[in-house]
TIBATI-371200 format. One record per residue (C-alpha): residue number from 1; residue in three letters; x, y, z. Coordinates in nm, 2 decimals, decimal comma, always signed. Example, Ala and Ser with C-alpha at 12.3 -4.5 7.8 and 13.67 -1.06 7.14 Angstrom:
BEGIN
NODE|1|Ala|+1,23|-0,45|+0,78
NODE|2|Ser|+1,37|-0,11|+0,71
end
This chain:
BEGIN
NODE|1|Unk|-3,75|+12,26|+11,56
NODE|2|Unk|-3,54|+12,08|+11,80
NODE|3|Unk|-3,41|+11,73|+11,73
NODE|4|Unk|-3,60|+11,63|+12,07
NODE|5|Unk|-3,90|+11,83|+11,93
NODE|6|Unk|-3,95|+11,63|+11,63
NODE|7|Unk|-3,91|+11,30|+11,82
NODE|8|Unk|-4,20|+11,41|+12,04
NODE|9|Unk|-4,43|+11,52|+11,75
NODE|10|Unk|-4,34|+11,21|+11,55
NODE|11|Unk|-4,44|+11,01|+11,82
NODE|12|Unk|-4,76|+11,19|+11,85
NODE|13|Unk|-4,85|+11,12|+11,53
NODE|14|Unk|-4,76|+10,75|+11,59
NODE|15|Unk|-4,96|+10,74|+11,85
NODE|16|Unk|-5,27|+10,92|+11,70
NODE|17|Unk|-5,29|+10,69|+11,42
NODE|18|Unk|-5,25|+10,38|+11,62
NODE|19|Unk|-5,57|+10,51|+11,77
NODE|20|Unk|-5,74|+10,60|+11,45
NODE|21|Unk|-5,70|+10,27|+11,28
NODE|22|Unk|-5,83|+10,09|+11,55
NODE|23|Unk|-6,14|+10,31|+11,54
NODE|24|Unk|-6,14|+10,25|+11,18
NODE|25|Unk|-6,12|+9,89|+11,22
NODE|26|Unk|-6,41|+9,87|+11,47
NODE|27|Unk|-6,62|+10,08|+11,24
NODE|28|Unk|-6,51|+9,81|+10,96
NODE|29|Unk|-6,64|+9,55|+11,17
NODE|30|Unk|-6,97|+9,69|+11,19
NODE|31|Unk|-6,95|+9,74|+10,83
NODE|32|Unk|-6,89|+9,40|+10,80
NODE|33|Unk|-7,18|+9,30|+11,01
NODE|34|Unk|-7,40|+9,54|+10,84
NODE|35|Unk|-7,28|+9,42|+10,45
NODE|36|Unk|-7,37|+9,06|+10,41
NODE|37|Unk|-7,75|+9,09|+10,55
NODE|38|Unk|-7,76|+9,46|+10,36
NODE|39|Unk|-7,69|+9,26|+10,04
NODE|40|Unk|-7,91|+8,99|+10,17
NODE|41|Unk|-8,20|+9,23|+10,17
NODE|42|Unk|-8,15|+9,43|+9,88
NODE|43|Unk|-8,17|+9,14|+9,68
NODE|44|Unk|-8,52|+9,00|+9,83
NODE|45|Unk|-8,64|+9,33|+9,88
NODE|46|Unk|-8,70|+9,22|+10,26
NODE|47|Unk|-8,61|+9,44|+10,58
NODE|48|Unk|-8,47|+9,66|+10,28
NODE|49|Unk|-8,55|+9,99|+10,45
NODE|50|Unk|-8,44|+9,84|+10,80
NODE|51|Unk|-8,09|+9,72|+10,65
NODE|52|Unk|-8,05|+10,02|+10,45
NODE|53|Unk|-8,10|+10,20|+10,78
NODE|54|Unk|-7,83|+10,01|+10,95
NODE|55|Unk|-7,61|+10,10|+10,70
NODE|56|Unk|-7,68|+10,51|+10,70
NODE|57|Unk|-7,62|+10,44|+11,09
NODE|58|Unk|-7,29|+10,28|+11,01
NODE|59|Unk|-7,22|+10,52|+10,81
NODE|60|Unk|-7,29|+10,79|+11,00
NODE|61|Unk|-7,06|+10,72|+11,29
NODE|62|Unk|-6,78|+10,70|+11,00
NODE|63|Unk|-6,87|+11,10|+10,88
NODE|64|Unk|-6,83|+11,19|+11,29
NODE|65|Unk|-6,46|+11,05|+11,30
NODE|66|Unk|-6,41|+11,16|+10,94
NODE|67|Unk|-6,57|+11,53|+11,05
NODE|68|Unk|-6,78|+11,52|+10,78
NODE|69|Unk|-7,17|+11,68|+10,80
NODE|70|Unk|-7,40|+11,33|+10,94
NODE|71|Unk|-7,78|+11,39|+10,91
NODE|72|Unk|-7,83|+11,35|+10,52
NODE|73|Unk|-8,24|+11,43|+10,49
NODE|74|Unk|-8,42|+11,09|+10,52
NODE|75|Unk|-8,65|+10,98|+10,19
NODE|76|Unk|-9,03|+10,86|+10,21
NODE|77|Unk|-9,01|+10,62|+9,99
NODE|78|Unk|-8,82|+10,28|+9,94
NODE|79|Unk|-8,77|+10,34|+9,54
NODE|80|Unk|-8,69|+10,76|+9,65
NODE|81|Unk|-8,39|+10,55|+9,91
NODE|82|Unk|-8,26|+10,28|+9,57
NODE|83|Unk|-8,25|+10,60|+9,34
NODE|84|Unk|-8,11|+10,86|+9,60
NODE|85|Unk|-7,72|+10,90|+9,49
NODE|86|Unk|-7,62|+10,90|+9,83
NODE|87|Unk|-7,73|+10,51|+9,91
NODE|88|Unk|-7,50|+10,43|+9,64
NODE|89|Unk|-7,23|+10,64|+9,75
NODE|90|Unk|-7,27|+10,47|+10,08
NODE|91|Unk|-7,30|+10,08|+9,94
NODE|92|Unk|-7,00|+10,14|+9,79
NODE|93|Unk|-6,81|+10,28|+10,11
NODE|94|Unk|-6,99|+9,99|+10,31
NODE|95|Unk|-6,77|+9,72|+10,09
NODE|96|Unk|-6,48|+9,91|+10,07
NODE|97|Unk|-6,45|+9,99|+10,42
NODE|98|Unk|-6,58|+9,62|+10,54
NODE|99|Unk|-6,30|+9,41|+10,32
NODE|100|Unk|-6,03|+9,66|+10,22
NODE|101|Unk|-6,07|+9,86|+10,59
NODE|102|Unk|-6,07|+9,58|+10,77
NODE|103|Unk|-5,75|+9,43|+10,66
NODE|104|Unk|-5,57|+9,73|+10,67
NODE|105|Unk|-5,65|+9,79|+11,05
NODE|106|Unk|-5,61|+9,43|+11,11
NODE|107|Unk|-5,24|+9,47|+10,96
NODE|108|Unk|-5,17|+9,82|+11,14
NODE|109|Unk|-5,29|+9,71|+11,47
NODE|110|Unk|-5,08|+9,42|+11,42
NODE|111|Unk|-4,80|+9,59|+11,37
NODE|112|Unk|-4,81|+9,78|+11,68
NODE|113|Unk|-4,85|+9,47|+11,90
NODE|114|Unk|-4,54|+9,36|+11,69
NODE|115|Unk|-4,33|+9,62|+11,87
NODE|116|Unk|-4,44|+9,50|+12,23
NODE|117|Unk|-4,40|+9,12|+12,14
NODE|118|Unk|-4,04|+9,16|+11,95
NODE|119|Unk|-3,90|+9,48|+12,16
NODE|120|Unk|-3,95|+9,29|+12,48
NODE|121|Unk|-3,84|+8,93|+12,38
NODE|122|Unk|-3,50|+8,93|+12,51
NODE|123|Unk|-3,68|+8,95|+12,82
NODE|124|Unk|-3,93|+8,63|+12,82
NODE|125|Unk|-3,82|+8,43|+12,55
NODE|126|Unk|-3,68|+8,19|+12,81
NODE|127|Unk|-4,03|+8,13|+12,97
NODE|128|Unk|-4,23|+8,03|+12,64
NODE|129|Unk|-4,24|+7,66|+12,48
NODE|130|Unk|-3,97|+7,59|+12,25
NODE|131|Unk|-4,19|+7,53|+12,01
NODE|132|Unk|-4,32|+7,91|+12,06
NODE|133|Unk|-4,00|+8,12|+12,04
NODE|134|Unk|-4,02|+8,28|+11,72
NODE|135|Unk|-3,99|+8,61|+11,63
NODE|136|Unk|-4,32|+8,77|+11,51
NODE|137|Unk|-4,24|+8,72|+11,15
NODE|138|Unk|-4,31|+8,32|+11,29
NODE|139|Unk|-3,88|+8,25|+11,17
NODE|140|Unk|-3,71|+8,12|+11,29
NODE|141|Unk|-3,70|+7,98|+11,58
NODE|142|Unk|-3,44|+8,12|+11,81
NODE|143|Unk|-3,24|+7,93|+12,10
NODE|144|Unk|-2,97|+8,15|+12,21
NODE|145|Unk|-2,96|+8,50|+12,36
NODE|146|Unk|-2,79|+8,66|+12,11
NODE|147|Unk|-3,11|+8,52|+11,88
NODE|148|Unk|-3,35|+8,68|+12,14
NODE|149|Unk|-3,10|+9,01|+12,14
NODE|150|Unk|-3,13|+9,03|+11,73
NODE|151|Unk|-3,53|+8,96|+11,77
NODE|152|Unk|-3,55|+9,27|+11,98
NODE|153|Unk|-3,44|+9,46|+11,70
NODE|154|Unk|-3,73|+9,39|+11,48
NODE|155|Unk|-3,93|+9,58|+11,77
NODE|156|Unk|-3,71|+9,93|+11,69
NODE|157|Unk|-3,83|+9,78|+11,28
NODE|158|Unk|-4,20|+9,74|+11,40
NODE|159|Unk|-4,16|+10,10|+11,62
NODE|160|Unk|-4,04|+10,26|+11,25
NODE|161|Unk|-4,34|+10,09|+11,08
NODE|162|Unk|-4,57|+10,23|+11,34
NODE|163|Unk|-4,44|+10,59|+11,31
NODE|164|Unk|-4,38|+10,63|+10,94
NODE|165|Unk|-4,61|+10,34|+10,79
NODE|166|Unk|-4,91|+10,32|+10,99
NODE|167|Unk|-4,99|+10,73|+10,89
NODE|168|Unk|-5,01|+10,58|+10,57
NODE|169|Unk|-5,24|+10,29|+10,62
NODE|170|Unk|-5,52|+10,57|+10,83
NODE|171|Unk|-5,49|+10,79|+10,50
NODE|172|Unk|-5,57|+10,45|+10,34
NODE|173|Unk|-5,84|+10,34|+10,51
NODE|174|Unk|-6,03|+10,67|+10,56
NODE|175|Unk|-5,96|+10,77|+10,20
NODE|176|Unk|-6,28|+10,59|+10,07
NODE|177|Unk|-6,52|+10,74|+10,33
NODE|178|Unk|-6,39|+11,08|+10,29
NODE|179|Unk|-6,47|+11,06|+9,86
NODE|180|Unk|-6,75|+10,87|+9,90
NODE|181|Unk|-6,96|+11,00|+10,26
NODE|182|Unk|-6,91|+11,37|+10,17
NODE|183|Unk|-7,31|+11,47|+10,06
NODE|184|Unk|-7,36|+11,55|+9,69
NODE|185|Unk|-7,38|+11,95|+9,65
NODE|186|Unk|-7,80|+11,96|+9,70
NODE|187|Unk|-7,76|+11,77|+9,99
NODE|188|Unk|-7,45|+12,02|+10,12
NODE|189|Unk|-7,68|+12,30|+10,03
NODE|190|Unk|-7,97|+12,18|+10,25
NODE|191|Unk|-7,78|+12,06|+10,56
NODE|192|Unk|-7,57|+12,41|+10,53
NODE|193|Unk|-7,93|+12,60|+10,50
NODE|194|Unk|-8,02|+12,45|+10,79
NODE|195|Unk|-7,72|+12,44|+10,98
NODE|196|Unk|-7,70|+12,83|+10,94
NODE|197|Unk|-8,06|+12,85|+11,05
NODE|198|Unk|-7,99|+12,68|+11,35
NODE|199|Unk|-7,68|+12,88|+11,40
NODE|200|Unk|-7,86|+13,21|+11,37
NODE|201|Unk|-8,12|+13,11|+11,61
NODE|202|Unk|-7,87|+13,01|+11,86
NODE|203|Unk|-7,67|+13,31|+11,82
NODE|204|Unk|-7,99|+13,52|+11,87
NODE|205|Unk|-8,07|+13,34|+12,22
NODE|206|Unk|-7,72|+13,37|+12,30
NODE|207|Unk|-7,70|+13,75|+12,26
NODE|208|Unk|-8,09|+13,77|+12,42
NODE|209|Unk|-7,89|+13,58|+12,73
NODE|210|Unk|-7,59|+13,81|+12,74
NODE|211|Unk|-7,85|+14,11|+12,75
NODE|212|Unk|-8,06|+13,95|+13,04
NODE|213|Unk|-7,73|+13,90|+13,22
NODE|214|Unk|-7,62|+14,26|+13,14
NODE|215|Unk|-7,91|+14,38|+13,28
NODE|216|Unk|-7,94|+14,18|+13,57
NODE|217|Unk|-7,63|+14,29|+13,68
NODE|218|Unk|-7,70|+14,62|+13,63
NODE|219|Unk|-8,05|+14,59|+13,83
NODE|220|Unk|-7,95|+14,37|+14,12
NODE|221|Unk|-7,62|+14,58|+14,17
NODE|222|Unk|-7,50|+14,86|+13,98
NODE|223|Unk|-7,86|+15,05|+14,05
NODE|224|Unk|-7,93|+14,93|+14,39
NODE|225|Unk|-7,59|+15,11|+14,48
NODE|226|Unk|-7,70|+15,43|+14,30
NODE|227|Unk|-8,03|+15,42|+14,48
NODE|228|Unk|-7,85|+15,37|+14,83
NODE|229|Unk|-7,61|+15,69|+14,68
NODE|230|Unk|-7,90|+15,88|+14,65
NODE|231|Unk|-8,08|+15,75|+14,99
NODE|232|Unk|-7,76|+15,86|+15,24
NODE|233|Unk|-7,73|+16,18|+15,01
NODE|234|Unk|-8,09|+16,27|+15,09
NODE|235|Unk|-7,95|+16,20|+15,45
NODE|236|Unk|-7,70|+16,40|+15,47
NODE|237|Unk|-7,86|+16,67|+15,31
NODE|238|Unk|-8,17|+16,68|+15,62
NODE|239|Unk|-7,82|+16,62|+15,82
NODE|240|Unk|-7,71|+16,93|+15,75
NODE|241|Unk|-8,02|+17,16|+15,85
NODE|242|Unk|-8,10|+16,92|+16,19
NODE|243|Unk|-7,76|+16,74|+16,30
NODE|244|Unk|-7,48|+16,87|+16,11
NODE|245|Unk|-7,21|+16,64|+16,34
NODE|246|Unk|-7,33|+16,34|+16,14
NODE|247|Unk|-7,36|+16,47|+15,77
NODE|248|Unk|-6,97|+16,41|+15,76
NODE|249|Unk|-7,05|+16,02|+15,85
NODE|250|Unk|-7,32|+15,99|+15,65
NODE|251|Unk|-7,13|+16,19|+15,33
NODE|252|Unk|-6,86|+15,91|+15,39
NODE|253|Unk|-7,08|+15,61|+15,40
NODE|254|Unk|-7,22|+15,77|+15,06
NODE|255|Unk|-6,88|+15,79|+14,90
NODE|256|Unk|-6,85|+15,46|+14,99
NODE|257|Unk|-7,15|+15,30|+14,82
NODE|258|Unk|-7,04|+15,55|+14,51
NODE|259|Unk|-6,73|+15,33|+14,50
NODE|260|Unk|-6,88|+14,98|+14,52
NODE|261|Unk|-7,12|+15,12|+14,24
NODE|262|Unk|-6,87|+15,25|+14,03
NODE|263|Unk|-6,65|+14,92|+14,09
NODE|264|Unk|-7,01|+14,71|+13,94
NODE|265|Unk|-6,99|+14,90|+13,68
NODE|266|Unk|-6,65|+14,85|+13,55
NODE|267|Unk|-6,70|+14,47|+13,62
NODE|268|Unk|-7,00|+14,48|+13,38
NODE|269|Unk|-6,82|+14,68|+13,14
NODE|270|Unk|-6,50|+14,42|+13,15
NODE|271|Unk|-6,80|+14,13|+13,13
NODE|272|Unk|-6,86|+14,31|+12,79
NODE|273|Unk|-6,53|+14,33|+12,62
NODE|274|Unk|-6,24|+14,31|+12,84
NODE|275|Unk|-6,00|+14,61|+12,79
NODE|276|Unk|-5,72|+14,33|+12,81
NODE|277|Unk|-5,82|+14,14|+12,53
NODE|278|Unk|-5,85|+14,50|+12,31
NODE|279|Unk|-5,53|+14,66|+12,47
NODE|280|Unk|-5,32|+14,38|+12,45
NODE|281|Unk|-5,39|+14,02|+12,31
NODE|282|Unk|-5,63|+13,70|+12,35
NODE|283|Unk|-5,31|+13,54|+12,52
NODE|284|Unk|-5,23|+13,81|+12,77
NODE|285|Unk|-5,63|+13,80|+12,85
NODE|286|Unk|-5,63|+13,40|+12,93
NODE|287|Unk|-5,32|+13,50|+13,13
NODE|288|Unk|-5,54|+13,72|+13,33
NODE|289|Unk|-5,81|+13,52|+13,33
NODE|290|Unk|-5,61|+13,22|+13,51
NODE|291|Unk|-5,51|+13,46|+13,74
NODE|292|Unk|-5,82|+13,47|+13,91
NODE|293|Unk|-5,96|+13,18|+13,89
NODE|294|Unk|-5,93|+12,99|+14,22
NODE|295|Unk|-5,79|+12,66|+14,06
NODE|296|Unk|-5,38|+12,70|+13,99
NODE|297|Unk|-5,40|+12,69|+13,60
NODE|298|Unk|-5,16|+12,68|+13,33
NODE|299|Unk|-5,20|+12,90|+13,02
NODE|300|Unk|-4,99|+12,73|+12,69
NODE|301|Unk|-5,09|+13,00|+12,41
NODE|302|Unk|-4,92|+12,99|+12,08
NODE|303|Unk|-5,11|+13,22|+11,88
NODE|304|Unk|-4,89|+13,45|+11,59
NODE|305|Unk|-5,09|+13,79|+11,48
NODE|306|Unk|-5,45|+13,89|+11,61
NODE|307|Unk|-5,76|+13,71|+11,50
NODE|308|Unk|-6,11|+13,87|+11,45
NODE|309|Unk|-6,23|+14,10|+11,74
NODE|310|Unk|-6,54|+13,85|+11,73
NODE|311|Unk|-6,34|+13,57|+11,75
NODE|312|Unk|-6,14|+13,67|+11,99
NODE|313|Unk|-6,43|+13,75|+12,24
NODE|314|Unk|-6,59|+13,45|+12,20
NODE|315|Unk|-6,30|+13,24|+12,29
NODE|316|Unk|-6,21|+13,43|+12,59
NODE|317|Unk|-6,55|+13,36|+12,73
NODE|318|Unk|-6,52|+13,01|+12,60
NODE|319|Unk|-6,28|+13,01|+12,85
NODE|320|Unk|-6,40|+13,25|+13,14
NODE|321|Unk|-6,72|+13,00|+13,11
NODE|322|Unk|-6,51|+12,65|+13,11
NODE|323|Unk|-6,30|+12,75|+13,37
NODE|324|Unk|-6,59|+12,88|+13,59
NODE|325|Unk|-6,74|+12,52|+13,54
NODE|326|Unk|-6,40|+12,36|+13,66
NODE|327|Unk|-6,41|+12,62|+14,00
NODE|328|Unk|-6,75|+12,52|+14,08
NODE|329|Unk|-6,84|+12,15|+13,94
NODE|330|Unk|-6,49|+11,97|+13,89
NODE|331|Unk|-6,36|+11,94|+14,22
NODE|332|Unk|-6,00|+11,94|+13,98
NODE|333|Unk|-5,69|+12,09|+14,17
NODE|334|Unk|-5,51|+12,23|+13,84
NODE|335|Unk|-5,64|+12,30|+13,46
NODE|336|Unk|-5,48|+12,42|+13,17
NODE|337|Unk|-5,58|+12,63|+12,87
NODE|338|Unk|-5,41|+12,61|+12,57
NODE|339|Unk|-5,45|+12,84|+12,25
NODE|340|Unk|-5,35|+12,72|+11,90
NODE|341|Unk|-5,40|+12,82|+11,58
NODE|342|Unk|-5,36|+12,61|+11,23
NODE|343|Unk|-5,40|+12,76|+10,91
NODE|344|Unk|-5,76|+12,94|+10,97
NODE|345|Unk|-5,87|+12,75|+11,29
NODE|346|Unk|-5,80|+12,88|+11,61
NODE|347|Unk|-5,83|+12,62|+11,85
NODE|348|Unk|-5,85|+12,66|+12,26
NODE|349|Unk|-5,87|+12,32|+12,49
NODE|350|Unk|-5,95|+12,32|+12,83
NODE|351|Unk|-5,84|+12,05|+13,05
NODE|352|Unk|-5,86|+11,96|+13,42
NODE|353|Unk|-5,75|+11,68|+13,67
NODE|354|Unk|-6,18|+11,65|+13,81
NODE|355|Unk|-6,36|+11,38|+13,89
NODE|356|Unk|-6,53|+11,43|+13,57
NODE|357|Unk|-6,90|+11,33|+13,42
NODE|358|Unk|-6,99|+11,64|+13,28
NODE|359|Unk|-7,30|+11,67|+13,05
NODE|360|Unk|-7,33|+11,88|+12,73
NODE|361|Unk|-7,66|+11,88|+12,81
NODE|362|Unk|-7,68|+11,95|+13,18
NODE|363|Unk|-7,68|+12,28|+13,21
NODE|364|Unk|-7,66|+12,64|+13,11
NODE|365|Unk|-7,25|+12,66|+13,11
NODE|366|Unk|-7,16|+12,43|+12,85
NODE|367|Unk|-7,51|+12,46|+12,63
NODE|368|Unk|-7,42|+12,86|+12,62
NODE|369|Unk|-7,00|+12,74|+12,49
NODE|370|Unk|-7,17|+12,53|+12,23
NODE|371|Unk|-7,41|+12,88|+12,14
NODE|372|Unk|-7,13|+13,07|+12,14
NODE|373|Unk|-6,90|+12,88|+11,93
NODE|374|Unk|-7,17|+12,77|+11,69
NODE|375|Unk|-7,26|+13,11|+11,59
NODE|376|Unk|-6,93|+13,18|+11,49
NODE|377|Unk|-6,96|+12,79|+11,30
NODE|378|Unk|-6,71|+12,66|+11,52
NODE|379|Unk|-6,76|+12,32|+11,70
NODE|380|Unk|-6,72|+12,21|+12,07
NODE|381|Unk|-6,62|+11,84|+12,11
NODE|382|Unk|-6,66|+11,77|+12,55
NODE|383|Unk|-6,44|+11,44|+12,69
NODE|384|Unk|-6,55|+11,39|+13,05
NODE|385|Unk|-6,53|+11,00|+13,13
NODE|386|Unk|-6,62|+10,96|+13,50
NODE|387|Unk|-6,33|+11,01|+13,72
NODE|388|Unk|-6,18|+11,24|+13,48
NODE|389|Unk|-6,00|+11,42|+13,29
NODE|390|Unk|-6,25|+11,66|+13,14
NODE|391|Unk|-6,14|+11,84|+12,79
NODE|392|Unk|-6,34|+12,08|+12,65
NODE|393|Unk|-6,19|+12,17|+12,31
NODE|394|Unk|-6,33|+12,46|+12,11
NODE|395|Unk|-6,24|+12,56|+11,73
NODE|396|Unk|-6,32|+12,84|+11,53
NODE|397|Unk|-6,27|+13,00|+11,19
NODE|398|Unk|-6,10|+13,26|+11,18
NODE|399|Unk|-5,97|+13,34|+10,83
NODE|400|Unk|-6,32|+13,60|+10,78
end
């Protein structure tokens, strides 16, 4: 790895934890919101169950950022909620999180401002009250140039603290929800049963849809071909006997539709498995892919060794699928498509420059992705503010 190379990555992880403590400490501000009228209520036993429902909501949106499985199955009774091990679990995470969370992204967001108001005070030192030039560290107070000069390096101090501290302070602050919100192994089991349950049955619709489509396509084109084969062979064939001049035209128009039907067919069969992607590799098959697509897109795939043949399928029409969506829906004028793999996760994000707004739940394109992906327990994770960029991002096991 380049010198230039590492730069770039550490300041992507710089970056990304910047944004993960201040997620954190929002979530640690509802926790705080949620803990002192939680323990207010526990103790009267009044608006328990409401309180205690706050809290599970709190909670919940913590296991989404951690990744962790949300949905923990609800209990019927308010003695079944006190004695489940899991309300503990999360009371616990609820006052660690609301004191010991806050703080710590109160102290790492600071520090990132830190590099803006020290790094750039050289620059407006000269326009704040006297009384108000100070370094962030509040000493001491500085009334030369050569002060403001020295302040500005506490900003390259602050940018170090950021890149090699802060990554500290997220593994901090998530630490307690990742032991403590992780369900307890009967509640794993459950949520997994059911998980796979849905998974099958989505996997099942998915494949009844890819047979409907198979057959469509071989019904509305393939076969009406054949049958317009058969008609102008028919034709020729009385051609022969009556007007023998225009068998030879008819013969031609015959080979002709023979050609278009033959051409269906291979398109269904390439619809199936392309030959590319069992040729040659998932990267050379995006490649293609992008080739005809009618938005210019950029294919980044970094992908060492083959994956499953499974896997492999499903996240070329991951792709086929998202990039169909960004032809027809985005109004983009580039995407990209880039292919990863870490460990046992291969990992395919598609990005383009639309207008955005795009709804996981609006229509047949994206619900089929999520189908796909899911029965292959991978998850699909859709960023489409309005005016753009969209980002579908796909991952999916692949160490079976």
């Amino acid at each position: 790895m380049s010198v230039v190379e590492a730069v770039r990555r550490r300041l992507r992880i710089g970056i990304t934890a910047v944004e993960r403590i201040a997620v954190g400490w929002g979530i640690a501000f509802l926790a705080g919101l949620v803990f002192w009228p939680l323990a207010v209520a526990v103790l009267t036993r009044r608006a328990a169950p409401f309180a205690l429902g706050r809290m599970r909501a709190v909670a919940d949106i913590e296991r989404r950022r951690l990744g962790l499985p949300t949905g923990l199955p609800a209990q019927t009774s308010l003695r079944a909620v006190f004695t489940d091990p899991a309300t503990g679990r999360e009371l616990r995470w609820l006052a660690l999180h609301a004191t010991a969370g806050f703080c710590l992204g109160m102290f790492g967001l600071t520090i990132a401002v830190d590099i803006l108001r020290d790094g750039l005070f050289p620059l407006y030192w000269r326009f704040t009250p006297p009384a108000e030039a100070v370094p962030a560290i509040g000493w001491p107070l500085i009334r030369t140039q050569g002060g403001a000069w020295l302040v500005g390096l506490f900003g390259v101090f602050w940018l170090f603290m950021t890149l090699y501290v802060v990554p500290l302070m997220v593994r901090l602050q998530e630490l307690p929800g990742r032991r403590l919100l992780r369900p307890g192994p009967g509640e794993d089991m459950a949520m997994r049963i059911a998980e796979l349950t849905a998974t099958r049955a989505a996997a099942l619709d998915a494949h009844a849809v890819e047979l409907r489509r198979i057959e469509r396509a071989l019904h509305d084109g393939t076969q009406n071909r054949l049958v317009a084969v058969s008609v102008l062979l028919g034709a020729a064939r009385r051609a022969v006997q009556r007007d023998p001049s225009t068998a030879d035209e008819i013969l031609e128009r015959a080979q002709t539709a023979s050609e278009l039907a033959l051409a269906e067919l291979r398109a269904v069969v390439r619809s199936i498995l392309p030959p590319v992607l069992s040729d040659r590799s998932l990267s050379d098959a995006l490649a293609s892919l992008a080739a005809t697509c009618p938005v210019p897109v950029t294919v980044d795939a970094d992908v060492p060794g083959r994956c499953a043949a499974s896997v492999e399928a499903t996240a070329y029409f991951v792709a086929a699928e998202a990039l169909t969506n960004v032809a027809k829906h985005s109004g983009a004028s580039r995407a990209t498509v880039t292919l990863t793999r870490e460990a046992d996760v291969l990992c395919l994000v598609v990005t383009d420059d639309g207008h955005g707004g795009a709804d996981a739940d609006g229509g047949t394109g994206l619900t089929g992705i999520r189908r796909r992906a899911e029965a292959h327990d991978g998850t699909v994770t859709l960023t489409s503010p309005v005016g753009g960029p969209t980002t579908v991002e796909v991952q999916l096991p692949c160490g079976l």
